[in-house]
N, C-alpha and C positions, 0 to 999 in steps of 0.2 A: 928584269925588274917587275913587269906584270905579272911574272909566274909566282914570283916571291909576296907580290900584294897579294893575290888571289889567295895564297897560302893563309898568309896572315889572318884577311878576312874571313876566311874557312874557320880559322880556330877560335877567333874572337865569336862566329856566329857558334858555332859547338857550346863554348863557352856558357854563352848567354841562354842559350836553348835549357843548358844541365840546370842552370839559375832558377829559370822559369820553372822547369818539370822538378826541382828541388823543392820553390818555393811552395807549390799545387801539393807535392804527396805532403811537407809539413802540415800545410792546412786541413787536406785531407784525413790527417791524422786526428790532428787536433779537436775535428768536428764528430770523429768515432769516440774522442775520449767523452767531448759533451754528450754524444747519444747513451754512455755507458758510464756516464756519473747520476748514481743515485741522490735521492735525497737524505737518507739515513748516514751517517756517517761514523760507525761506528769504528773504534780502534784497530789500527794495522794486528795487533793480537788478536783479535777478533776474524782475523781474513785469510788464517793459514791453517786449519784447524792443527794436526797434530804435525804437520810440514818443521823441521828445522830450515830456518832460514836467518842468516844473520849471526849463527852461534847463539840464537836462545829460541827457545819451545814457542814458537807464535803460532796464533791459532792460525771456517768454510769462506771464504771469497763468496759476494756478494752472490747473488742469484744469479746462473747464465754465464759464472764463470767458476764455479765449484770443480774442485781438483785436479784445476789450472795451475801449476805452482809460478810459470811464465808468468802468467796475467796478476798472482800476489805479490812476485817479486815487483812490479810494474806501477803496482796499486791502482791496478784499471778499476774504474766505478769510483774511486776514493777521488784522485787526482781531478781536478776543476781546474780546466786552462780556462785564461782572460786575458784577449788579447788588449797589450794597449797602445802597440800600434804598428805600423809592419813599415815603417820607415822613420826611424831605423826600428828593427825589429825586436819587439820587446814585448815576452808573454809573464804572464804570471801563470804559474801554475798553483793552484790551492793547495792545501792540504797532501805536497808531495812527500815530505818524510812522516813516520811515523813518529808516537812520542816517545817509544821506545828508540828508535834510531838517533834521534835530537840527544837525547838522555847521555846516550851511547859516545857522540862524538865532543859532548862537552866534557865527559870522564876522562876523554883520551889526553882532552886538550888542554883540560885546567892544569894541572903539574906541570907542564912543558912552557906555558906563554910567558914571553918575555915580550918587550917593548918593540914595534916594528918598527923598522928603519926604510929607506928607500938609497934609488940608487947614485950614486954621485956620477953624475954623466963628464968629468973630467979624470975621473980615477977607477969608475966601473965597481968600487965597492960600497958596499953599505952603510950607509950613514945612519943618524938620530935624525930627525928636523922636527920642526913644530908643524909641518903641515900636514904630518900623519901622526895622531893621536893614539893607536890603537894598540893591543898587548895583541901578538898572533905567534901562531906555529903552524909546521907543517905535517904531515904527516907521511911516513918514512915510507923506503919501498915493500918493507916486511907487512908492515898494517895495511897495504893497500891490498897485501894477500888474504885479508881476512873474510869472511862469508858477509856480514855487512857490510861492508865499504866495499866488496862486489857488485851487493845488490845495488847499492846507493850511486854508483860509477856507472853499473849496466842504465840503470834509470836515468841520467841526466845523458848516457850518451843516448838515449832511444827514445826522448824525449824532444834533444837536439837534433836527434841527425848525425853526430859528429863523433866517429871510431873511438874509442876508449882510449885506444894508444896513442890520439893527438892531445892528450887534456895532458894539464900538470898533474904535481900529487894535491890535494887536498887539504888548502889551509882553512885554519880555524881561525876567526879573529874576536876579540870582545873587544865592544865600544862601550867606553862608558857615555850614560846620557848626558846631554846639552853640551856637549864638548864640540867646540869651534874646531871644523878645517877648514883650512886658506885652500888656493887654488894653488900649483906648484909653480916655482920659477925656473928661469930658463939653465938655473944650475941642477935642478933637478932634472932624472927622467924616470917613467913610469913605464912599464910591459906595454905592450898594445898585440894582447891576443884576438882573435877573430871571433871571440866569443866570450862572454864572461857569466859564469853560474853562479847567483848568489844565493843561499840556502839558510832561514834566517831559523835559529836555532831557539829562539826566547826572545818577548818583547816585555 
């Protein structure tokens, strides 16, 4: 029974060690993007000079990262994290997609949204309800092979921390404004991922 505690404790401290040395390189990261956010801000087109990236002709990356294509696809110098608050953890990052990218994934998505539904936790399928208001789609396995939604996928996983191949595929949603959500009931249930990315496309 001691060997088997001991055991335990072993993995729990491991555990918590990866936590800590996870949470440090995040931050560490975080505070290279502030050293390496300019004040100029000019367009992701602007940052690739004759680079294809995305499947369209984007343009030199800031100073100090010129024919870097790594650091374009990345949008180092561009991207402004602001943390607001590390319990539970929740960063903004500024200026992470381009307007070209934004542009990009509202084309793919307007034809396709339909009305979101959630999930009926007695029957496991997808209902209507009034407590999600929102028109959404997803996007397929085939689009997630396309040269933007690489870059966009490599950036939120390298951003997070968290491997490409644990995220879902990539939904779109449009809310209309002042429209009322309720909180869900106990006939409802919602995903409970380990991370949620939200990427706001138009305000």
């Amino acid at each position: 029974m001691a060997s088997a505690m001991r055991i335990v404790i072993g993995l729990l401290t491991l555990v918590t060690i990866g936590m800590i040395v996870g949470s440090l390189l995040q931050l560490a990261f975080i505070r290279n993007l502030e050293d390496s956010y300019g004040t100029g801000l000019p367009s992701f087109r602007r940052t690739l000079g004759s680079q294809n990236v995305g499947g369209s002709q984007l343009s030199t990356v800031i100073s100090g990262w010129a024919n870097d294509k790594e650091a374009a696809l990345l949008r180092i110098g561009y991207v402004k994290p602001e943390i607001v608050s590390w319990s539970p953890r929740i960063i903004v990052f500024h200026n992470f997609l381009s307007t070209e990218e934004c542009d990009y994934l509202r084309a793919i998505a307007k034809p396709r949204l339909q009305i979101s539904t959630v999930v009926d936790a007695k029957t496991g399928k997808g209902i209507k309800s009034n407590v999600r208001t929102s028109s959404g789609m997803f996007l397929n396995h085939a689009e997630r092979k396309y040269p933007m939604i690489q870059a966009i996928e490599k950036r939120i996983s390298t951003y997070s921390q968290v491997p490409i191949e644990n995220g879902e595929l990539i939904q779109v949603l449009s809310i209309k404004a002042n429209i009322y959500r309720s909180t869900g009931t106990n006939q409802i249930s919602f995903t409970d991922p380990i991370m949620t990315t939200s990427l706001i496309l138009s305000t």
